[in-house]
C-alpha positions, 0 to 999 in steps of 0.5 A: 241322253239320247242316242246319235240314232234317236237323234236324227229321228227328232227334229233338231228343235225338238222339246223332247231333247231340251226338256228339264223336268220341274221340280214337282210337289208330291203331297202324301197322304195318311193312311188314317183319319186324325194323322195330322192331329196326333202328330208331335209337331202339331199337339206341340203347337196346338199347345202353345196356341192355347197358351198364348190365347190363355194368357191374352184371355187372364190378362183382359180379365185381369185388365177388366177386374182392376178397373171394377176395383178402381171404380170400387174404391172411388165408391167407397171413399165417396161414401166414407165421404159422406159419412163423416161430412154426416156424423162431424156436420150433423149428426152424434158428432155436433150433438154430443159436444155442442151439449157440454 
């Protein structure tokens, strides 16, 4: 606080008598390249980043390669379809059994 004497030398609405100091943000800085990167914080959470995005990526993959296996399996059972509609209708089937 100012002194009575100082005081009387300042106005009476003076900023100086009244200011507050604000809260201020000091940002340090490292003293070397990659501080940041080699932190534990920061490897920890560069690490379940990966993570998740792994986990994303095999499931859409997962999600993709069940559809191809679904497709598959229509394609197979229309083509086994075939076949026997083939072999009962006009094939060895008929053959075979309309000699006897």
């Amino acid at each position: 606080m100012l002194s009575i004497s100082t005081r009387r030398l300042l106005p009476i609405h003076s900023s100086i008598t009244k200011t507050t100091l604000p809260f201020s943000i000091i940002r340090t800085y490292s003293d070397h390249p990659g501080a940041t990167a080699n932190s534990k914080d920061f490897a920890q959470k560069e690490r379940s980043e990966e993570t998740r995005y792994m986990r994303q990526k095999e499931a859409e993959d997962l999600k993709k390669l069940k559809s191809e296996l679904d497709q598959h399996k229509k394609k197979l059972s229309e083509l086994e379809e075939n076949m026997l509609s083939l072999f009962f209708l006009g094939g060895r089937f008929t053959k075979i059994y309309s000699s006897n």
